[in-house]
C-alpha positions as CSV (number, residue, x, y, z in Angstrom):
1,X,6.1,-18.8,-15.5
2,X,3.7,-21.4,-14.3
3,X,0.2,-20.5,-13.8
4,X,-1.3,-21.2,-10.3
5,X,-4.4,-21.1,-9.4
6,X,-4.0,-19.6,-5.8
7,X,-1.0,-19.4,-3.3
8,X,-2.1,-19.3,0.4
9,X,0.8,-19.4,3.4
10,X,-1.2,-19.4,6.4
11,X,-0.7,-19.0,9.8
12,X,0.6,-21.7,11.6
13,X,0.2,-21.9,14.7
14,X,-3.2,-22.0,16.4
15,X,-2.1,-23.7,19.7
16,X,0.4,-21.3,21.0
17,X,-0.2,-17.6,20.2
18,X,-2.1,-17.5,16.3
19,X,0.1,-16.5,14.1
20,X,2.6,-16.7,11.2
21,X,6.0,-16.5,13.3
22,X,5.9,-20.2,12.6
23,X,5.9,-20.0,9.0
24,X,10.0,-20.0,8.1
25,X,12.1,-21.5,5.9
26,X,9.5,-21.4,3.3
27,X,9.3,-19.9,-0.4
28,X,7.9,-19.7,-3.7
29,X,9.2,-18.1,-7.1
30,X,8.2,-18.3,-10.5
31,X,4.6,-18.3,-10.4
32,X,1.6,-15.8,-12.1
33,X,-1.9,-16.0,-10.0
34,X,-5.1,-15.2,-10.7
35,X,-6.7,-15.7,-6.8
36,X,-10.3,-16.6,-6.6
37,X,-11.0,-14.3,-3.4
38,X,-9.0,-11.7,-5.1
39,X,-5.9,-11.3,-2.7
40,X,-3.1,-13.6,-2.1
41,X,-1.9,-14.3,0.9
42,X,1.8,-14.4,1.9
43,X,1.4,-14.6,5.9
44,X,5.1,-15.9,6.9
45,X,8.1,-14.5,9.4
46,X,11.7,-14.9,8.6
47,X,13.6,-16.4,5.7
48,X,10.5,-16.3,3.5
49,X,11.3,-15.5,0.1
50,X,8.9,-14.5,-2.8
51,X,10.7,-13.8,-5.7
52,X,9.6,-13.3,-9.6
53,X,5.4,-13.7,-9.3
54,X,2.7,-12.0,-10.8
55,X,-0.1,-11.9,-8.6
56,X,-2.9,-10.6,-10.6
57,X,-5.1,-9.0,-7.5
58,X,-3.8,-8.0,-4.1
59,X,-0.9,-9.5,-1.6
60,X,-1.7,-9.6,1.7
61,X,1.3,-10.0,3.8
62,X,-0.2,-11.1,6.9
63,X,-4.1,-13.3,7.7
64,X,-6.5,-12.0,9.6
65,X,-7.7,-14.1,12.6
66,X,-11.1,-15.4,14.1
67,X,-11.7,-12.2,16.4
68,X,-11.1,-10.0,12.7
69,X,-7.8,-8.7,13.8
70,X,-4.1,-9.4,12.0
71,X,-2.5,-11.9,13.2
72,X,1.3,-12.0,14.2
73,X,3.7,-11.8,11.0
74,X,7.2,-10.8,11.5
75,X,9.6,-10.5,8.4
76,X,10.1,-11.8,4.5
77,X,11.6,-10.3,1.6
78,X,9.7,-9.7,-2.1
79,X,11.7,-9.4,-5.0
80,X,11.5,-8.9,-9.2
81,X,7.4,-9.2,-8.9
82,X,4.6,-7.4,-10.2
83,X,1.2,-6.9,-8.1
84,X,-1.1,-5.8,-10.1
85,X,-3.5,-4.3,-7.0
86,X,-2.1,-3.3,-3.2
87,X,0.1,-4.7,-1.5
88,X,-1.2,-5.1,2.5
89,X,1.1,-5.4,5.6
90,X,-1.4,-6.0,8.1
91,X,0.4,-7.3,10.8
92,X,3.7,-7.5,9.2
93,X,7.1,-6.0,11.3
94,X,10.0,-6.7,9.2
95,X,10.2,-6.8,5.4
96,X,12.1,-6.1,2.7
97,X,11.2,-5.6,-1.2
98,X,12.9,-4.9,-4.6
99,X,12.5,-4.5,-7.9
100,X,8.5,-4.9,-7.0
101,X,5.6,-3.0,-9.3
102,X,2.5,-2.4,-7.3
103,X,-0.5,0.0,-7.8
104,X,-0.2,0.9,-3.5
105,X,1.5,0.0,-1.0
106,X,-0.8,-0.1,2.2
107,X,1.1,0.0,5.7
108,X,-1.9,1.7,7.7
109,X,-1.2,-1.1,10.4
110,X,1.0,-1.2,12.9
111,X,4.2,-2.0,11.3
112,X,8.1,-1.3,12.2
113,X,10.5,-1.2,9.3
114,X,9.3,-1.7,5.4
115,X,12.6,-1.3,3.1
């Protein structure tokens, strides 16, 4: 594994509606991070993958906007990884994990379906 010194996926759009529901068709694998703020973030929707990382610190799965709220996130998949703090869905409506260590797993958002 590579070490990288932090992984950000951001929302994308600021025009339309801000958000990460423009964030597909991206992914990352093989990886260990230390992040400076202490969380990585993983804000994407659809056909997202994050496989085999060590994230040593949190995962946010979603970003929080300008007015302090989550912004729209909708979907990715996690898999063979080990967070080493929580693991946050924010705004997050689809996802799916496996094989995936983590010390909590923090959905107190308003999500639909975590597998």
């Amino acid at each position: 594994m590579t070490k990288i010194k932090e992984v950000r996926a951001e929302a994308a759009s600021t025009v339309n509606k801000p958000g990460a529901l423009e964030n597909r068709w991206r992914g990352a694998e093989n990886f260990w991070t230390k992040p400076a703020s202490g969380s990585m973030m993983w804000a994407v929707s659809k056909g997202a993958p994050l496989r085999r990382v060590v994230v040593q610190g949190n995962l946010d799965l979603y970003e929080v906007g300008s007015t302090q709220a989550a912004v729209a996130s909708s979907g990715g998949f996690l898999a063979d990884s080990y967070i080493q703090g929580q693991i946050a869905t924010g705004s997050q409506k689809q996802w799916l994990s496996r094989n995936v260590h983590t010390s909590k797993w923090d959905s107190n958002h308003e999500n639909w379906n975590m597998v």
